[in-house]
Phi, psi and omega in degrees: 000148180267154180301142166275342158296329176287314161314321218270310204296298182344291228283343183303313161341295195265330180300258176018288170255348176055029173314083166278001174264324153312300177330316176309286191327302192284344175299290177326307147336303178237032172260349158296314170305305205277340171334292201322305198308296206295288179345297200284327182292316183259338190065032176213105185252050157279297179282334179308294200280033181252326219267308190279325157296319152289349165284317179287321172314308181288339155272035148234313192296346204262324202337346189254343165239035181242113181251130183268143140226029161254292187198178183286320214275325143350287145320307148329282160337300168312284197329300162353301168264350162283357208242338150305318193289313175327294169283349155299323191275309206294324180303278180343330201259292205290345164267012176256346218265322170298292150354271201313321195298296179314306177316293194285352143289000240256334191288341197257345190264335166280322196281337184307149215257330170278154214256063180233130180260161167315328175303297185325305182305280201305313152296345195259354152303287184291307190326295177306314214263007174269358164279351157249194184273144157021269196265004147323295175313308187307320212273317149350301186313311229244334155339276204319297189281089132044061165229140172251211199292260170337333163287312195300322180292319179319295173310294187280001187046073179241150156308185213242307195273350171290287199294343163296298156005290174262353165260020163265310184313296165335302182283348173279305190315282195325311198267013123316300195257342186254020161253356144256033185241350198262138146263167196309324166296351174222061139289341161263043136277319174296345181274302166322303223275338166294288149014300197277299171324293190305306191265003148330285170311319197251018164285024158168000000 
């Protein structure tokens, strides 16, 4: 275990002086710990180590306002579980936002002549929307289920015009990238399911 006096003295090092080799020492210090933590919480360990890589990313960019007095790890851990709660909830949004998406396809994907399932669609989703950035996603995401635009800045703490913004940007990638992902017999599954987004979007 590490000293906490000795830490606390980094970190001050690195808020201060922007000391990146300290910074590495406490990383390092705890990135095995909270691996542990977020990995027993998602059981994926791909999202654990995204989860915990975004927590150190926000702690060197925040360095200058962030003051500790119990301990680094202390903090870390906190940062940690908000950020659990966080990809929890964005799960949560995105399997009702998936559902619905799915629902309102679901009379044209049986009557279709192609051989495309609800898995497919629905990856070809998650794909796109993991490709795009943080709060692009969320705020796409937080679209869809029917929150609008101001509840949305609230949440993610964005201007009003940040957050159009990036659900304008959203809606340009998809209908940019995702007729290459449909093959040609199945362009009109791609026009429903564009379609679908689309009145998603301009329900408020």
């Amino acid at each position: 275990m590490m000293d906490q006096t000795l830490e606390l003295r980094w970190w001050e090092a690195v808020r201060q002086q922007d000391d990146r080799k300290l910074f590495d020492r406490l990383y390092l210090g705890h990135w095995e710990k909270l691996y542990a933590i977020a990995w027993s919480r998602t059981k994926d360990e791909a999202v654990a180590k995204d989860i915990v890589q975004d927590v150190f990313v926000s702690f060197w960019e925040r360095r200058k306002d962030i003051t500790i007095r119990t301990g680094v790890g202390q903090y870390l851990t906190g940062a940690l579980k908000n950020r659990l709660i966080d990809y929890f909830q964005s799960e949560q949004v995105k399997q009702r936002v998936f559902a619905y998406v799915l629902g309102q396809m679901e009379a044209f994907l049986r009557q279709s002549d192609d051989a495309w399932s609800y898995q497919e669609v629905e990856d070809i989703l998650e794909d796109e929307l993991e490709k795009m950035p943080d709060n692009m996603r969320k705020s796409f995401l937080l679209k869809l289920d029917n929150l609008s635009t101001p509840d949305i800045a609230k949440r993610l703490n964005l201007a009003e015009q940040t957050v159009s913004n990036l659900l304008t940007e959203a809606s340009k990638r998809l209908r940019k990238n995702l007729p290459h992902r449909f093959q040609d017999n199945a362009m009109p599954i791609l026009i429903t399911f564009l379609q679908v987004i689309h009145d998603l979007l301009t329900n408020k």
